[in-house]
C-alpha positions in Angstrom: 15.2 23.7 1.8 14.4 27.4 2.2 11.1 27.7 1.5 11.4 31.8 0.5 13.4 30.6 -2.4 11.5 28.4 -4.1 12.0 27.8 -7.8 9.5 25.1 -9.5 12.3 24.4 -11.8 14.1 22.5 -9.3 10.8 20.0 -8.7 9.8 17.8 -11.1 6.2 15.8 -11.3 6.6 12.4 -9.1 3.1 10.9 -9.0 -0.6 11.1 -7.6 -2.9 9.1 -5.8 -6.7 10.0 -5.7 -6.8 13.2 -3.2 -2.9 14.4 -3.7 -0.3 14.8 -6.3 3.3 14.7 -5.4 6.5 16.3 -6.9 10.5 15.5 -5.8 13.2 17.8 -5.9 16.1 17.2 -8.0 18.6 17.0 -5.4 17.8 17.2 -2.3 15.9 13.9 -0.6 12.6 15.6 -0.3 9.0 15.3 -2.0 6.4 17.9 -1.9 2.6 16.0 -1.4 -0.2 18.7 -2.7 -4.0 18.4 -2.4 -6.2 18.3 -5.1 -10.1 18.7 -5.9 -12.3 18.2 -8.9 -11.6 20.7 -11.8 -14.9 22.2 -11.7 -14.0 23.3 -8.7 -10.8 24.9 -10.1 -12.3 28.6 -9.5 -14.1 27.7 -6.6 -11.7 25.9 -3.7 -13.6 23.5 -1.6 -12.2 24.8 1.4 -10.0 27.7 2.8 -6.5 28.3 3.1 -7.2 27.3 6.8 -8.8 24.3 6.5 -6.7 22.8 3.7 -3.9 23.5 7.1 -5.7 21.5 9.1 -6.8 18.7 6.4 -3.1 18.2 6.3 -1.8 18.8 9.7 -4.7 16.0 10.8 -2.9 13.4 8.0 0.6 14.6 10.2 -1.1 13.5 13.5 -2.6 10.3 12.5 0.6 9.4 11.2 2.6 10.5 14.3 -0.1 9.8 17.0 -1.6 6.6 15.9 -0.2 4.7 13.0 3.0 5.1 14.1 2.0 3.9 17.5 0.1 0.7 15.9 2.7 -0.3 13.0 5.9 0.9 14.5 7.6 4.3 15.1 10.9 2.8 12.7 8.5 2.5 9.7 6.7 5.9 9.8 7.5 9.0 8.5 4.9 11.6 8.8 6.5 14.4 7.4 5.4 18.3 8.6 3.3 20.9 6.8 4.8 23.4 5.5 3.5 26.9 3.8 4.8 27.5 0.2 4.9 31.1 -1.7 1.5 31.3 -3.3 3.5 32.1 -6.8 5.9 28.9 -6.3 2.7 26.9 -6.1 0.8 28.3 -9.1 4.0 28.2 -11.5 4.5 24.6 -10.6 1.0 23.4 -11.4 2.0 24.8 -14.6 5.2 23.0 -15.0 3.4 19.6 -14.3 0.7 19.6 -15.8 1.9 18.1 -19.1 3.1 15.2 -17.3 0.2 14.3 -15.5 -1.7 11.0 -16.3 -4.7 11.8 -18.7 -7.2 10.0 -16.5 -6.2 11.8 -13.1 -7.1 15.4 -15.0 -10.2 15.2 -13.4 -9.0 16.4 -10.5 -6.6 20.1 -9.9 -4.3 20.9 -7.8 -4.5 23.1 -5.0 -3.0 26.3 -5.8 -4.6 28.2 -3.3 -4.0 27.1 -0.1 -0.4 27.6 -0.5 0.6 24.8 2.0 1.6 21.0 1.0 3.4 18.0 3.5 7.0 17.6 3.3 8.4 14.4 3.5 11.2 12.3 2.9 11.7 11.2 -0.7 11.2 7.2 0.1 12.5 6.4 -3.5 15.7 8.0 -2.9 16.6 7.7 0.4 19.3 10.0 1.5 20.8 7.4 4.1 21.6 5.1 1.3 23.3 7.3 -1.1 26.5 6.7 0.1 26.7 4.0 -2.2 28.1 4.3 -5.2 25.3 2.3 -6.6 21.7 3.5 -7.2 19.5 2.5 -4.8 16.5 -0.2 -5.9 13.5 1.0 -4.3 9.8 -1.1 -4.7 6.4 0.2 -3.6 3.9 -2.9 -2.7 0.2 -1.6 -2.2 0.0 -5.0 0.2 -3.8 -4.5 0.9 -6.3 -7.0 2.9 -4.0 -10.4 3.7 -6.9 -11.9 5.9 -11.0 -13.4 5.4 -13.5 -12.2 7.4 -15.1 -13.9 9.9 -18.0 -15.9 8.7 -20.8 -14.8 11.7 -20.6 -10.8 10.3 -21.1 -11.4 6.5 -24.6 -12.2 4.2 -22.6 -13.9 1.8 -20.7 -17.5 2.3 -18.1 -16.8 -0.2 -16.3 -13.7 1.6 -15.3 -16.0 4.0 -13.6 -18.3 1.0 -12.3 -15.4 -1.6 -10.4 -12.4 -0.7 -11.7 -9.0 -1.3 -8.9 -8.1 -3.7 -9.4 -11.3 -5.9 -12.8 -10.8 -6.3 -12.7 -6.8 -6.6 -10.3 -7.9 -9.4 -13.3 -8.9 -11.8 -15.4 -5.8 -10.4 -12.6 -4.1 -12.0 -12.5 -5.8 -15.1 -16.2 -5.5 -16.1 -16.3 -1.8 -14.9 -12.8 -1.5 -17.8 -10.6 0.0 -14.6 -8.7 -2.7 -16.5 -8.5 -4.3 -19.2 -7.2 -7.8 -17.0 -7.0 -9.2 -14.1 -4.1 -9.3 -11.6 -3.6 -13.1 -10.6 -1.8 -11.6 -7.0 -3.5 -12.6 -4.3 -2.6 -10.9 -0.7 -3.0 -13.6 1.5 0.1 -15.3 -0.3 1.8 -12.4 0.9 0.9 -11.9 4.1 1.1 -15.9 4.7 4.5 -16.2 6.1 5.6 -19.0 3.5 8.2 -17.8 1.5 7.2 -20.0 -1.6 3.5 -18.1 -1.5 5.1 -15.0 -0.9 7.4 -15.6 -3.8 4.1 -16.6 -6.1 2.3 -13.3 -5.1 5.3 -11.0 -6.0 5.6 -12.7 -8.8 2.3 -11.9 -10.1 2.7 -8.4 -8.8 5.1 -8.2 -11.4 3.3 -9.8 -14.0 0.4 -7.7 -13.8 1.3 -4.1 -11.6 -1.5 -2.4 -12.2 -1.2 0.7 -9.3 0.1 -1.8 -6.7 3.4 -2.4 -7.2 6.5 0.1 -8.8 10.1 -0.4 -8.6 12.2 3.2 -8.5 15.7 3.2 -9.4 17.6 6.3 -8.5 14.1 7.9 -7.7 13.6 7.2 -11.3 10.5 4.7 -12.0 11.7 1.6 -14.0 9.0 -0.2 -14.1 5.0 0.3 -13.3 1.6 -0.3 -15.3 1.6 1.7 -18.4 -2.2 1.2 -17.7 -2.6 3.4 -15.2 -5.9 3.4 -14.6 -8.1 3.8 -17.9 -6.9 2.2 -21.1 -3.8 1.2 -22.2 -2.3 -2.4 -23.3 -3.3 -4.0 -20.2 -0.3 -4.3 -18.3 3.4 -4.9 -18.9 4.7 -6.4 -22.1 7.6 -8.7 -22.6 9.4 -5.3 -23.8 9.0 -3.4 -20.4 9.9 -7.0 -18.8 13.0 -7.3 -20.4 13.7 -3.7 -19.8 13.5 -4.4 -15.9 15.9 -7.5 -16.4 18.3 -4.8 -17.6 17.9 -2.6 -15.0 18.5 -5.3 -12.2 20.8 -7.7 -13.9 24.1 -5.5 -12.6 22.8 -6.2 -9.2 23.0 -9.8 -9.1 25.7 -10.7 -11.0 27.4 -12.8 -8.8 24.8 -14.7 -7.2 25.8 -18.5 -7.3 29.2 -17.5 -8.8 27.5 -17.3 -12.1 29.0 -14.0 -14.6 27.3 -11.3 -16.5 26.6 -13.1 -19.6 25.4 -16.4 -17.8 23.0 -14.5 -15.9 19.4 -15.7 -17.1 16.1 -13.8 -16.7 14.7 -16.2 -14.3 17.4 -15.9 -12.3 17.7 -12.0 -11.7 14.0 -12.4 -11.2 14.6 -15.0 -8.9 16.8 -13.3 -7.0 15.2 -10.3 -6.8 12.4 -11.7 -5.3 14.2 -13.5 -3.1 16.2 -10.8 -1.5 12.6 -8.6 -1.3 11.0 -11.8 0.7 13.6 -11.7 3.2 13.6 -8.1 3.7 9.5 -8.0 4.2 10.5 -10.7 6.1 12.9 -9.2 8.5 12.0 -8.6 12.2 14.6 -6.1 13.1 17.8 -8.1 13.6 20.6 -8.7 11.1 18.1 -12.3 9.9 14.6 -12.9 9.0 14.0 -14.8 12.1 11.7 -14.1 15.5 8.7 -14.8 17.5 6.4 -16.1 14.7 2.7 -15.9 15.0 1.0 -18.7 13.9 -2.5 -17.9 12.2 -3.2 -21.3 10.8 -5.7 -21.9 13.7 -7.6 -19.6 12.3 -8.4 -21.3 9.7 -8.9 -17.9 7.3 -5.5 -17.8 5.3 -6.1 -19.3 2.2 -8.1 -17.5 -0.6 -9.7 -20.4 -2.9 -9.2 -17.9 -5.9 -5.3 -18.2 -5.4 -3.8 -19.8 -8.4 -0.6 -21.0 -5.8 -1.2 -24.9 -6.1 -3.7 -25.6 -4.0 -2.0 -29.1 -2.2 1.0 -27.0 -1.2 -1.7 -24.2 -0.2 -2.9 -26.1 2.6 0.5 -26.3 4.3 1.8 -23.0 3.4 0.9 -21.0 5.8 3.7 -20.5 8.4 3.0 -17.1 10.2 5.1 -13.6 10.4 8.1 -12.9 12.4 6.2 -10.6 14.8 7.7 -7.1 14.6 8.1 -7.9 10.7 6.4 -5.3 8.7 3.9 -7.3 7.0 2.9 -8.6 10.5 2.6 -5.2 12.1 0.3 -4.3 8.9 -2.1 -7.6 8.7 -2.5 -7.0 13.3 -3.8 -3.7 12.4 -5.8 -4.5 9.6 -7.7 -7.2 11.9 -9.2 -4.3 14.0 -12.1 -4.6 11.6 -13.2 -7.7 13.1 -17.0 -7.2 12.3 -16.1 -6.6 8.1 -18.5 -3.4 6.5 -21.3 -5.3 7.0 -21.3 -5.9 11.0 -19.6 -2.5 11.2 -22.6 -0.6 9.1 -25.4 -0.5 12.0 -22.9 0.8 14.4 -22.3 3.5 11.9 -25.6 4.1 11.9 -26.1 4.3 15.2 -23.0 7.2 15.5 -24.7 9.0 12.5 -28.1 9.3 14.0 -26.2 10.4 16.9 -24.5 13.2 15.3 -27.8 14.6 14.0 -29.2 14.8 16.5 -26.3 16.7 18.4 -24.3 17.9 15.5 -22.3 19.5 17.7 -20.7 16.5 19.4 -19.2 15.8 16.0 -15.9 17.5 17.9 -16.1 15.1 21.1 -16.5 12.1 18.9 -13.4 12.9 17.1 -14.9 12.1 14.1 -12.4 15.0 12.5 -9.6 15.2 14.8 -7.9 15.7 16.9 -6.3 12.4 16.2 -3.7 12.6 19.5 -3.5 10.0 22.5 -7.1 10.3 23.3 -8.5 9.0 20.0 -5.9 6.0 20.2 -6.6 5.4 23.7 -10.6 5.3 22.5 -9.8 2.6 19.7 -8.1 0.5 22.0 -10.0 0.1 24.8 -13.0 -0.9 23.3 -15.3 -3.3 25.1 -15.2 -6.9 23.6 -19.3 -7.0 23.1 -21.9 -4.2 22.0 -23.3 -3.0 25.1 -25.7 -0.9 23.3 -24.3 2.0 23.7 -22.6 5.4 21.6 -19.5 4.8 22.9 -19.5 1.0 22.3 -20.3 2.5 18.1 -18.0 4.9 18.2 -15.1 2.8 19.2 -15.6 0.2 16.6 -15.8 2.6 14.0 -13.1 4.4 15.0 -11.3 0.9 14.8 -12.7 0.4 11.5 -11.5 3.5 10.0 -7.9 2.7 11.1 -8.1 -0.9 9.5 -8.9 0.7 6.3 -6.1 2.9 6.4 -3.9 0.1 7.2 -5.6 -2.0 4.0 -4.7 1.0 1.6 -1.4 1.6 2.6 1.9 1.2 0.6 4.9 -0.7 1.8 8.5 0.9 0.4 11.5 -1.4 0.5 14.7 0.1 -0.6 17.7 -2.1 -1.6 21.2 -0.9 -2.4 24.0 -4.0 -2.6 27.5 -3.4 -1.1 30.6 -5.7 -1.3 31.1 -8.2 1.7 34.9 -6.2 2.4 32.7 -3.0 2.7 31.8 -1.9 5.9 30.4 1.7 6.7 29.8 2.6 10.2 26.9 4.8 9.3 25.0 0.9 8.4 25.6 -0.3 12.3 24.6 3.0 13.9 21.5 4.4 11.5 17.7 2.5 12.0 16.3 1.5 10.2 19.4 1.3 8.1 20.4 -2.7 8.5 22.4 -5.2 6.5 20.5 -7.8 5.1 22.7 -11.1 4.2 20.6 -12.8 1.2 21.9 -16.6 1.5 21.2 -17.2 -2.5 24.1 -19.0 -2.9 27.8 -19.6 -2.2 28.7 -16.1 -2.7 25.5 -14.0 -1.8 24.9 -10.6 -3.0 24.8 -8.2 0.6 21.9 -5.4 0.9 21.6 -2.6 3.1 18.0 -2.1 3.4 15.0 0.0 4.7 11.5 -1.1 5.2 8.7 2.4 5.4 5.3 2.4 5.4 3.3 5.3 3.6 0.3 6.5 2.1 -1.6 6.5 5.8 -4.2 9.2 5.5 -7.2 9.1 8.2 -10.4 7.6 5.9 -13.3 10.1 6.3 -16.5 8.9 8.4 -18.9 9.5 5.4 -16.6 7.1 3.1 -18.3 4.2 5.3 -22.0 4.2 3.4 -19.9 4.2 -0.2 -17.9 0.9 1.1 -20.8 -1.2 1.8 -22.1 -0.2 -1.5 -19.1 -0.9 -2.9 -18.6 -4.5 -1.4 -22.5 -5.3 -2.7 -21.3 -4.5 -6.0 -18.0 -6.8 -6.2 -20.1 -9.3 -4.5 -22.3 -9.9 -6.6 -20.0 -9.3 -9.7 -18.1 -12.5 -8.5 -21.3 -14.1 -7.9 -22.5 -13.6 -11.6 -19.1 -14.5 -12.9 -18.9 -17.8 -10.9 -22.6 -18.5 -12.3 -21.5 -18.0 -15.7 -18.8 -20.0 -15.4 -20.8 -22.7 -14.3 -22.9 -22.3 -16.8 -20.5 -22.7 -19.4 -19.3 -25.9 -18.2 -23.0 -27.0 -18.3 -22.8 -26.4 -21.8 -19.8 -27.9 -22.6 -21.1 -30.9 -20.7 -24.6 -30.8 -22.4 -22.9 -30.7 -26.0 -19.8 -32.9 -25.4 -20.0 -35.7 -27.9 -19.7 -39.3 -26.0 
């Protein structure tokens, strides 16, 4: 990619998140990821050229530095900052523009800082495109799989329902959407394939932003909600249209032909062969050093609709190097939950104005290199009182929520069991997957990444507690209505 000759015609429009917007080149296996900022600042930037360089060269070093370091270096990709001609950028804000969600128009891209972060495109991985067929690529937004622990919270039911099942009618009564997702991510993270089976399931039923399947680079399947609006998730239409799309795929799974191939089954299958590459520790099986969490008696969410008697012994624990286990360890650095993590903040906060010019010793910014890592880690085990005791723990905090928010890519491309490429034994994470479906199982090569791992902001820490008040308490009144009801029903029930 020579970045002197850039023409926006050979980018098209890929996606956006909240702070970035992301376009993919036509051919080559790279995407572009720009920053944004409200349109009224569209005349005004937020920030110079220089800092927008360093906002995106500190995303590079969190990836590379710590991330990487927690959740595994074959899983990362953090990509490098590059500068882009200032004219390149402007016409391709242009170009995209049409394309761009309604809802996410409150917010610009930046056009003129002239820099972005390459990375590779994850959707169309260029290891896999020896293949003649398109690879299958699906983006999980996995979030919290674990309860918090019942000494740090005000409220007895966070310790019984997960923060994504309740958040779920938060978002409901708020109209993010206009229905709930029934997923639940501690039947994902559980280790049981038949919960983990359940929970993708309903992934699919109900995407909203956390679950995508990419065919060719091309998205197949997603909420048509997006946000705001819409008809509330996927129809039977757009389900049958992902049946088309990844019935070739599994035709000969239990020796069954194209015409005999039901829905269920494909779905089935799919699933299946998804499970085992979450699953997979690393070897050519799904097998390893388990851990086994069911001591801790916080892996069941009592909003999961997975039946509840097969529940209580469905918990079996993560191959250890798996990727869901490597996200869920680093996720339980928040071991105090936003509301035993809040005074320490707090206490960091006062800190900082009163010597507002430690802010760069803290590392509350940056640099985020050995140092900062080194800081999280060794952490005392109780709260001596002191600065550095707070800043560790929030620092650990911080990195939890990054691991909470990020995105899990799978990508999936069958080959015949004659085949063999040589490029599959030598290349990692490239590995073959053997998905024991049947007597003749389909084979995948497969890769497992893990994106979207952006450094969350100290400030962001006041707006979470506020945030977790208000699903709280939304749950709360929708449990008490729902009691209510039942009251009546019972009042007025004729004997």
């Amino acid at each position: 990619m020579e970045l002197d000759k850039m023409d926006e015609n050979d980018w098209r429009y890929h996606g956006e998140g909240n702070k970035s917007l992301v376009v993919s080149h036509v051919q080559l296996s790279k995407v572009l990821r720009l920053l944004k900022y409200p349109a009224e600042d569209s005349e005004n930037p937020p920030q110079t050229a220089e800092q927008a360089f360093r906002q995106i060269q500190n995303i590079v070093d969190f990836s590379s530095n710590v991330m990487s370091r927690l959740l595994g270096d074959k899983f990362i990709h953090s990509g490098e900052v590059v500068k882009l001609p200032l004219e390149f950028v402007r016409q391709l804000s242009i170009k995209v523009q049409p394309q761009r969600p309604a809802w996410r128009c409150d917010k610009v891209m930046d056009i003129y800082s002239s820099c972005a972060l390459c990375l590779p495109n994850l959707t169309a991985p260029s290891l896999l495109q020896h293949s003649h067929t398109p690879p299958l690529c699906v983006e999980i937004k996995p979030k919290c799989g674990f309860l918090p622990s019942a000494k740090h919270i005000s409220r007895d039911i966070k310790s019984k329902v997960c923060r994504f099942c309740m958040h779920q009618h938060y978002k409901v009564s708020s109209g993010r959407w206009k229905r709930r997702s029934l997923y639940c991510p501690l039947d994902l993270f559980s280790g049981s394939r038949a919960r983990m089976h359940f929970a993708v399931r309903q992934l699919i039923e109900e995407p909203q932003n956390n679950f995508k399947i990419f065919k060719g680079g091309q998205c197949i399947y997603s909420s048509k909600e997006g946000g705001h609006g819409g008809s509330g998730g996927e129809d039977a239409s757009d389900l049958n249209s992902l049946l088309y799309h990844l019935r070739p795929y599994f035709l000969y799974a239990n020796n069954r032909i194209h015409a005999h191939v039901s829905g269920k089954a494909v779905l089935s299958d799919f699933i299946q062969v998804l499970v085992n590459a979450l699953l997979n520790s690393g070897g050519g099986g799904s097998g390893g050093v388990m851990t086994d969490r069911r001591e801790e008696g916080r892996t069941f969410c009592e909003a999961s609709l997975f039946n509840k008697e097969r529940n209580r012994h469905g918990s079996q624990g993560l191959p250890n190097d798996s990727v869901l286990s490597r996200i869920l360890n680093t996720q339980m650095l928040d071991n105090l939950n936003i509301e035993g993590l809040y005074p320490l903040y707090r206490r960091v906060e006062q800190h900082l104005r009163d010597f507002p010019k430690e802010r760069n010793a803290l590392q509350v910014d940056g640099p985020y290199n050995e140092a900062f890592l080194d800081h999280l880690q060794k952490c005392p085990a109780e709260d001596d009182g002191s600065l550095d005791f707070a800043v560790s723990k929030v620092h650990q905090y911080r990195v939890a929520m990054t691991a909470k928010d990020c995105s899990i890519m799978v990508a999936l491309v069958p080959s015949a069991d004659d085949e063999h490429d040589e490029d599959q034994d030598m290349l990692c994470p490239q590995r073959r997957l053997r998905d024991f479906l049947s007597s003749r199982p389909p084979t995948f090569s497969y890769s497992v990444s893990i994106l979207d791992l952006d450094p969350k902001p100290l400030d962001s820490i006041p707006l979470q507690l506020s945030l977790d008040h208000k699903i709280v308490s939304c749950y709360t009144r929708t449990l008490d209505a729902a009691v209510d009801r039942d009251d009546r029903t019972l009042l007025f029930r004729p004997v």
